[in-house]
C-alpha positions in Angstrom: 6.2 25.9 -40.7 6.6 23.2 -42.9 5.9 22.7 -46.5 4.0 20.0 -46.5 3.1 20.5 -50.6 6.4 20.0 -51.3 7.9 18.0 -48.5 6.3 14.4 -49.4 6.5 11.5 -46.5 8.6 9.2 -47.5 5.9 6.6 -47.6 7.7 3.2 -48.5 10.3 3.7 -45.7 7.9 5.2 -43.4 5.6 2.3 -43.8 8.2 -0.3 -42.7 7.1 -3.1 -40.5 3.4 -1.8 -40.4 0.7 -4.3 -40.9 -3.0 -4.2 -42.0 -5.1 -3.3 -39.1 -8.0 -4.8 -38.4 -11.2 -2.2 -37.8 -14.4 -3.0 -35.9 -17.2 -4.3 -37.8 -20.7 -3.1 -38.1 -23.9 -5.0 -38.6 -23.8 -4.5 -42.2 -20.4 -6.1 -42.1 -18.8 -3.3 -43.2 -15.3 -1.6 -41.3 -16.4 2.3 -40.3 -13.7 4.8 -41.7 -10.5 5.2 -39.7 -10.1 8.7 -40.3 -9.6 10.7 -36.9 -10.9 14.6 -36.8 -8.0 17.3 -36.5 -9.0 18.3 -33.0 -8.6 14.6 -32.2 -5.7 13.8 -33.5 -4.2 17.1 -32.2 -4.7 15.9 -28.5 -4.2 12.6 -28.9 -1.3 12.6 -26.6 -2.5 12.6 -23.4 0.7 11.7 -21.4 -0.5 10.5 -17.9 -4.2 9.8 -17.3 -5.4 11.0 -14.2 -8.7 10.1 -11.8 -10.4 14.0 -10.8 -10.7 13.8 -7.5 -12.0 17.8 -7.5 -15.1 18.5 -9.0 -16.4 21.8 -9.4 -19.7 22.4 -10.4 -20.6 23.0 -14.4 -23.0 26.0 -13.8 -21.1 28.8 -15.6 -18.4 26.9 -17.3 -19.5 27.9 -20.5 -18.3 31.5 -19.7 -14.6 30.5 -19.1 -14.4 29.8 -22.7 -15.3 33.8 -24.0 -12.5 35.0 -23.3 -9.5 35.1 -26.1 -6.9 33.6 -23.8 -6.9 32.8 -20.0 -3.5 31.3 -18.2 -4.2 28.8 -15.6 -0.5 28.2 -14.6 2.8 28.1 -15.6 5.8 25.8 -15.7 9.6 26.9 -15.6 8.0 31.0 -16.8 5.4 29.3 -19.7 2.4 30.3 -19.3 -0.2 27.4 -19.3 -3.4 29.0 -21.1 -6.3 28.4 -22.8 -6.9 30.3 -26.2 -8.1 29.2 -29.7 -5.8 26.4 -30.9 -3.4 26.2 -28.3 -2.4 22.8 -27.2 -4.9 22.8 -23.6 -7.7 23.8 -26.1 -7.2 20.6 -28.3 -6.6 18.3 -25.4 -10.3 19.8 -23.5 -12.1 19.7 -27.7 -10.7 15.7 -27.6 -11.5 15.3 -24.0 -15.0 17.1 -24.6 -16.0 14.6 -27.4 -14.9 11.5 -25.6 -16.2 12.1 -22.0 -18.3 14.9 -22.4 -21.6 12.9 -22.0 -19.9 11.7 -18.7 -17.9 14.3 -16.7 -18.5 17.8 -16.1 -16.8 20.9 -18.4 -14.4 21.7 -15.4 -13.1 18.4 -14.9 -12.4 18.4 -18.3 -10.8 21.3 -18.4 -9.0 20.6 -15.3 -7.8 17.3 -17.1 -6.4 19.3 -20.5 -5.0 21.6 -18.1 -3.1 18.9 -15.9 -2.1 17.1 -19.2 -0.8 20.4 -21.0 1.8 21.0 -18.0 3.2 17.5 -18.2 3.5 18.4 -22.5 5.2 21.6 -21.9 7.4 19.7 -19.0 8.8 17.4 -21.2 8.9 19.5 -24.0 11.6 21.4 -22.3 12.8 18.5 -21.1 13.5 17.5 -24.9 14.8 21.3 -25.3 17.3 21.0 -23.1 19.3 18.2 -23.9 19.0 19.2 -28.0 16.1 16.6 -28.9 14.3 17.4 -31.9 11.8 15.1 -34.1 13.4 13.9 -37.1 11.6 13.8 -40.8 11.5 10.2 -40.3 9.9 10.1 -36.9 7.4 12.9 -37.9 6.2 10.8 -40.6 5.7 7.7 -38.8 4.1 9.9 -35.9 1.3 10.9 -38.9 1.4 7.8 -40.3 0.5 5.6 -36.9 -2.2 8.5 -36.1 -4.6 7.0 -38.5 -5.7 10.5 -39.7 -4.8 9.5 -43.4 -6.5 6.1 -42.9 -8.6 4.7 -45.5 -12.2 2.1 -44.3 -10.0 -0.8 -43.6 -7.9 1.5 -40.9 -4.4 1.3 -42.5 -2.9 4.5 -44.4 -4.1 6.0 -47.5 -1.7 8.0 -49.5 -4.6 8.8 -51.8 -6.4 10.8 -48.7 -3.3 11.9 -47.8 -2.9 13.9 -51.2 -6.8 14.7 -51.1 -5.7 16.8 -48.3 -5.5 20.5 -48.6 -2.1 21.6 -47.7 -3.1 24.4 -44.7 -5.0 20.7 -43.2 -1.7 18.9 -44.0 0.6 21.6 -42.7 -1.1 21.7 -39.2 -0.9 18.0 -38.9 2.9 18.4 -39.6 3.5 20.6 -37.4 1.0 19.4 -34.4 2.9 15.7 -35.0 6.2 18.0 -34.9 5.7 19.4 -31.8 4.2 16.2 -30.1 7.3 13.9 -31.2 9.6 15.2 -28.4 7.7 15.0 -25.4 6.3 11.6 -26.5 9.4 10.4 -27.2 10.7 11.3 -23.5 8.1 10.4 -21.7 8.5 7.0 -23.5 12.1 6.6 -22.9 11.5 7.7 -19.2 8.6 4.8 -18.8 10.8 2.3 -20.5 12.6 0.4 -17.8 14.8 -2.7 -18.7 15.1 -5.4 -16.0 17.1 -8.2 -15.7 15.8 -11.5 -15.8 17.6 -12.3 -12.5 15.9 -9.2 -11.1 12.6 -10.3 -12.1 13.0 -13.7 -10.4 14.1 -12.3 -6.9 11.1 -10.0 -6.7 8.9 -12.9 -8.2 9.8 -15.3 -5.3 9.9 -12.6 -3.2 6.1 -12.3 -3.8 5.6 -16.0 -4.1 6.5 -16.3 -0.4 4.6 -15.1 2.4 3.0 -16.1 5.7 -1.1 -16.0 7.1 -1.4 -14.4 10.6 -3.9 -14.3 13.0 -4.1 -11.4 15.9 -6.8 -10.4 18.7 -7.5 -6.9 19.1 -8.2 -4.8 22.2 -10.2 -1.9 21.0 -13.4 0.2 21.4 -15.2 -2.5 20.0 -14.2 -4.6 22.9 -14.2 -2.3 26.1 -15.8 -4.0 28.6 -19.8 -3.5 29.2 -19.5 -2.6 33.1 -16.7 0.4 32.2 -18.8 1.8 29.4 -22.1 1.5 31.5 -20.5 3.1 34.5 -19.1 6.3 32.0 -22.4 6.8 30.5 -24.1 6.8 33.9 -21.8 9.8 35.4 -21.8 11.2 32.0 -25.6 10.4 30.7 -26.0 14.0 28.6 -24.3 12.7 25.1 -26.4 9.5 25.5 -30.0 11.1 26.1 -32.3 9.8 23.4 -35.0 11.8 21.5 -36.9 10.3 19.0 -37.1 12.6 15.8 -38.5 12.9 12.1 -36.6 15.4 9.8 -37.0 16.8 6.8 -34.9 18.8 4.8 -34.1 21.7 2.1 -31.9 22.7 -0.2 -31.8 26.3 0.7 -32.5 28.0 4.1 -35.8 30.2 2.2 -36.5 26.8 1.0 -36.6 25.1 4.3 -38.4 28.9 5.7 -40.9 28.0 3.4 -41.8 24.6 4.0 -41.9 25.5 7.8 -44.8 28.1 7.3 -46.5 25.3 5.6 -46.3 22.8 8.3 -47.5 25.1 10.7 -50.4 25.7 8.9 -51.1 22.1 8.3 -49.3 19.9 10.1 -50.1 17.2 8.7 -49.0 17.7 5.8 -45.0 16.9 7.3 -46.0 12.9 7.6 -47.1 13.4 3.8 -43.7 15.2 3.1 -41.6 12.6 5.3 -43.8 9.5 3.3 -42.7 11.0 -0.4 -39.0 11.3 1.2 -38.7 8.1 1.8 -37.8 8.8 5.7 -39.3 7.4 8.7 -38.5 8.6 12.5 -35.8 7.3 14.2 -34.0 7.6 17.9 -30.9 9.5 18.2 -28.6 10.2 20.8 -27.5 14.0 21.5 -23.8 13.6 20.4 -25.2 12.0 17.1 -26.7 15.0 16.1 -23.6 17.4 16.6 -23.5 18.7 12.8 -25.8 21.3 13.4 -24.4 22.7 16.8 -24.7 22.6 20.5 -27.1 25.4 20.2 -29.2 23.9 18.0 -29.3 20.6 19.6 -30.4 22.1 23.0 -33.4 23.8 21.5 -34.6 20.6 19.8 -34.2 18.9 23.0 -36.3 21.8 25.0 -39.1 20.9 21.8 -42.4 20.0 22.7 -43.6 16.3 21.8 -45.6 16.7 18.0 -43.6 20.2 17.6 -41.4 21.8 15.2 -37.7 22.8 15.6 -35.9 24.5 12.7 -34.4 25.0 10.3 -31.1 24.0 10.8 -28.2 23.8 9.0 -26.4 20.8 8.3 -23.7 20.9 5.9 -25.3 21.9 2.7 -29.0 20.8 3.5 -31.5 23.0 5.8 -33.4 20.3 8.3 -36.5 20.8 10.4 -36.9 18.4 12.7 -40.6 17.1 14.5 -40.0 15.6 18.4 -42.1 12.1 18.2 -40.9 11.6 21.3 -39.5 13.4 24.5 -35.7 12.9 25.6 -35.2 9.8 27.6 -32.1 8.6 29.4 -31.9 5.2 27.7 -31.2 1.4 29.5 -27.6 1.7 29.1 -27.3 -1.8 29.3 -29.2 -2.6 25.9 -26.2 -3.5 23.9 -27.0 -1.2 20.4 -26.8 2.2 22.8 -23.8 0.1 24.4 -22.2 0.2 21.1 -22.8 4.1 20.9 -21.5 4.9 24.3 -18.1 3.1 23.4 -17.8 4.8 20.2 -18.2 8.0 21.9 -15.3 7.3 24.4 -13.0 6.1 21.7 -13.6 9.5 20.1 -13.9 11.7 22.8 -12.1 9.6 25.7 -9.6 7.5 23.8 -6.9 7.3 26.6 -9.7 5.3 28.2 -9.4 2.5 25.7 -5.9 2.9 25.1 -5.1 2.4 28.7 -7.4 -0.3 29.4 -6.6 -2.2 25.9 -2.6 -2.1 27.1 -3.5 -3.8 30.4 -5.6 -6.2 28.9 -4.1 -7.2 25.9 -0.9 -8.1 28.5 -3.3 -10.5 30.1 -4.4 -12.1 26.9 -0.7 -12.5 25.7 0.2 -14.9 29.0 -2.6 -17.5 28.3 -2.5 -17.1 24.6 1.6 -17.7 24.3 0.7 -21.2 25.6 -2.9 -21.9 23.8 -4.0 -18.6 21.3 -6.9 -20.1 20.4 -8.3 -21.3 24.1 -6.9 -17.9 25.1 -9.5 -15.9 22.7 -12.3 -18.5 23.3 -11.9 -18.0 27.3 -12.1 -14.1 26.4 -14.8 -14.5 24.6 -12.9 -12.7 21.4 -12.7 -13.6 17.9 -9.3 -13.4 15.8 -9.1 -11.5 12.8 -7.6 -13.7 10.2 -5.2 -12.0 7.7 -4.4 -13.4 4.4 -1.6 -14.6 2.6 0.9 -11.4 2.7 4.2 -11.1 1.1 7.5 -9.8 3.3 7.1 -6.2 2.6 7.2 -2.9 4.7 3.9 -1.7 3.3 5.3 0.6 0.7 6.0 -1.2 -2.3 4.5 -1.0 -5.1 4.7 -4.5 -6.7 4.2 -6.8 -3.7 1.1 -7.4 -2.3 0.8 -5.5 1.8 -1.3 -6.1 4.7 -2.9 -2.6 3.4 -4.3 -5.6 1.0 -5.2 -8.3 3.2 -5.6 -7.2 6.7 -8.9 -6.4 6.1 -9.6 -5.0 9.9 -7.0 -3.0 9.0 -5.1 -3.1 12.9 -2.0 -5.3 11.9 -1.7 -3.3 8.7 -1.4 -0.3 10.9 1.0 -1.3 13.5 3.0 -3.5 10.7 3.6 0.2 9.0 4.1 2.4 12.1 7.0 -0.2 13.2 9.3 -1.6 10.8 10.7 -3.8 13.8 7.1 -4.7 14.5 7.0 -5.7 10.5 10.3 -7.6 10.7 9.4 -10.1 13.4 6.0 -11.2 11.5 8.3 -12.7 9.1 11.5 -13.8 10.9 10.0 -15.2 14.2 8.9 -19.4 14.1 5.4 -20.5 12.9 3.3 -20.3 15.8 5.1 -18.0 17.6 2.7 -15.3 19.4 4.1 -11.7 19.7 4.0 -9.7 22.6 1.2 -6.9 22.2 1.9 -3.9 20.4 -0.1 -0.7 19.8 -2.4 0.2 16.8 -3.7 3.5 17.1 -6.3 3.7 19.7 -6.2 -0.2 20.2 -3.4 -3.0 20.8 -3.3 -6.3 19.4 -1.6 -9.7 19.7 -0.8 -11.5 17.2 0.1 -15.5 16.1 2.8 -15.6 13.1 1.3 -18.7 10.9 3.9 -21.0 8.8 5.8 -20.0 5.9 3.7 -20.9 2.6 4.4 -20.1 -1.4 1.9 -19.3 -3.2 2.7 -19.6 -6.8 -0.2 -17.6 -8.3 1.4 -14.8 -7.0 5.0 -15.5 -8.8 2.9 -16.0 -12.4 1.5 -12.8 -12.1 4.5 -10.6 -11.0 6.4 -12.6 -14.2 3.7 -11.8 -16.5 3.3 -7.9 -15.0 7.0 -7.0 -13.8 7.8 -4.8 -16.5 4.4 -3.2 -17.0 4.3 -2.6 -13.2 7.9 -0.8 -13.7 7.1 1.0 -16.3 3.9 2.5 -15.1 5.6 3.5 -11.4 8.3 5.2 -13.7 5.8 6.9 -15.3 3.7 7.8 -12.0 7.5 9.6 -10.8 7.5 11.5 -13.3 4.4 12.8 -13.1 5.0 13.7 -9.6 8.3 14.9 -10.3 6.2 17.4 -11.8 3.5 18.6 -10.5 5.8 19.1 -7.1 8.6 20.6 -8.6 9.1 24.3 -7.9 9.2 25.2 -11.7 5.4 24.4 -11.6 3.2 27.7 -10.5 -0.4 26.0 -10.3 -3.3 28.7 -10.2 -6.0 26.2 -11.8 -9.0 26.3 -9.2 -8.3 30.2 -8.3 -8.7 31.1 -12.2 -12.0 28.9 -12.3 -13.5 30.4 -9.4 -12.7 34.0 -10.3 -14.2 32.8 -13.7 -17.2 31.5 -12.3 -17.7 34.4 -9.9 -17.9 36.8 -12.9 -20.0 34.7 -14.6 -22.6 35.3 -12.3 -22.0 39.1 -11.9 
């Protein structure tokens, strides 16, 4: 531990090149103090932000923090725990104070945790090639903290020698240990790129074509083939014409049932306060709660009850308005449902008549595209200015980006050879069809254009962009290396299991 009583910063060298910072005002016109708490300043390395894309409920969170130490994980045999002081507990207290209003204890803690491993990853990383922090860097890393700053947010060596020396000593020593891993994750992120690099990929992204394709899919299938399915098939197109309400619980929803059956007019007053009105569905639309299920509502009397039935985490009763009716399958919204159906539950149906007919289409459309789709009564998706690119980089702009139907973006990904001739073949060219999952598509290859919007912001961006894919590697690198022994979301669940025992 260092003596931080008799080991003075070196402030003069240390203060080098610094310049007076300028602090927000307040009404009064005065700058607030710049002085950071410990806990804040002790986690204020947090390496690679992350967006929590699991989040567990906060009821009994509280309990996880009881014990004296719990390990969540490890990374190369160190044990990744939470316990008074330790670096996961400062990153959740500086986490907690920022975002606490905002996000939930366990994504929080789920965030220190997931910042702690990529610490201790690069603190070995450090290790292992002999890095340590020098005095020098250890001062500047205290100094550019802004825990000794005075109100006008540059540092105070008066506050820094109005500090007791256990305060002083931990700050030392937190700056110490947070040097290394800073420093490689810096040196990692820091990519250098030639100026003739940066022009390629800038008028690489400054160049780029418009397309325009017709697609063959569900959305398409022809009105006489989807009317004759549902007519030998009618039982997933039968309509019934139902008001639901639902619970939280299944004794909630128990409840509310012997209530409706003792006034049943009271479920219009319940459906009214919901918000809900009655509506007609069709008996494959109401799958989630089971074959079983939907067959008794169906066998309902008209103005009765069916329930409660689950449906993912709400109970539902439903009340039949109306009987089951086959529909008028040519009224074009139940149209719409019965082709939806076969692309999900009969797809080779569309596949094989999309091959046949996009074929058609291509020998009118290689002579006149747009008469083609006008004869066929389709209209062209239109695809915006796109970049030569197989869909994976992550600089250039993709059809990912501008196919906004999202069929060319899908065939262009699936088929490199596919990708190439979008951008090699002659403006106006129209390519044979080609497949896109359930569907097929032809498409009309526009001119060349160069859009220099584009090359201004890959020239202004180039070396962030690198720098923040480096970092995203290395974060990956990571998290999926075999050094890494994650038991995050089985320790919270055992946690909140006991907490409610």
């Amino acid at each position: 531990m260092a003596d931080t009583e008799n080991r003075d910063i070196d402030f003069n060298k240390a203060r080098q090149g610094l310049e007076k910072a300028e602090a927000p005002k307040d009404g009064k016109g005065k700058k607030p103090h710049g002085k950071k708490s410990f806990a804040w300043w002790a986690g204020v390395i947090v390496l690679i932000l992350i967006s929590i894309t699991f989040i567990l409920p906060a009821t009994g969170v509280t309990s996880l923090f009881m014990d004296t130490s719990i390990e969540f994980g490890r990374y190369n045999g160190t044990p990744i725990e939470y316990a008074n002081g330790s670096y996961m507990f400062n990153q959740y207290y500086n986490l907690y104070m920022q975002y606490g209003s905002y996000m939930d204890s366990t994504s929080l803690l789920y965030q220190a945790y997931y910042n702690t491993v990529l610490h201790e990853a690069l603190t070995q990383k450090a290790e292992e090639v002999g890095f340590y922090a020098s005095e020098e860097m250890i001062n500047h890393a205290i100094i550019d903290s802004g825990y000794y700053n005075n109100a006008d947010g540059v540092f105070d060596e008066a506050a820094y020698n109005a500090t007791g020396v256990s305060e002083r000593t931990s700050i030392y020593n937190t700056a110490r240990d947070l040097v290394p891993a800073q420093t490689v994750s810096a040196d990692i992120a820091t990519v250098l790129s030639s100026d003739a690099e940066r022009e390629f990929i800038s008028t690489m992204a400054a160049t780029g074509r418009t397309f325009d394709y017709v697609a063959f899919d569900y959305t398409a299938y022809p009105a006489d083939l989807a009317q004759a399915y549902a007519n030998n098939n009618p039982q997933p197109f039968t309509v019934i014409q139902t008001s639901v309400l639902s619970a939280a619980s299944q004794d909630e929803a128990d409840s509310l049932l012997d209530e409706l059956n003792a006034d049943p007019a009271l479920f219009d007053t319940r459906l009214s306060e919901a918000g809900s009105e009655s509506q007609s569905l069709c008996f494959y639309e109401l799958s989630a709660i089971g074959e079983e299920n939907v067959n008794t509502l169906f066998s309902t009397a008209e103005g009765a009850f069916a329930g409660p039935f689950q449906n993912g985490s709400r109970w539902e009763i439903y009340r039949v308005d109306a009987s089951p009716v086959v529909p008028d399958f040519t009224d074009s919204s139940i149209l719409d449902k019965v082709r939806s159906y076969i692309n999900t539950n009969d797809a080779s149906l569309v596949t094989d008549w999309a091959a046949g007919a996009s074929q058609d289409f291509y020998a009118a459309a290689s002579a006149d595209f747009d008469g083609a789709a006008a004869q066929a009564g389709l209209t062209a998706q239109t695809v915006d200015f796109t970049p030569v690119s197989n869909g994976h980089s992550g600089i250039l702009s993709s059809f990912s980006a501008t196919d906004a139907y999202g069929l060319l973006s899908a065939a262009a990904s699936g088929d490199s050879a596919y990708n190439g001739l979008l951008f090699t073949s002659a403006e106006g060219t129209v390519l044979e069809p080609v497949a896109s999952g359930n569907a097929w598509i032809v498409t009309r290859v526009n001119a060349e254009t160069v859009d220099s919007s584009q090359s201004s912001f890959i020239d202004t961006f180039y070396d962030y962009l690198n720098s923040s894919m480096a970092s995203s590697d290395l974060q990956n690198a990571i998290l999926t290396s075999n050094l890494f022994e994650d038991n995050f979301y089985t320790v919270v669940i055992e946690q909140l299991i006991n907490s409610s025992n």
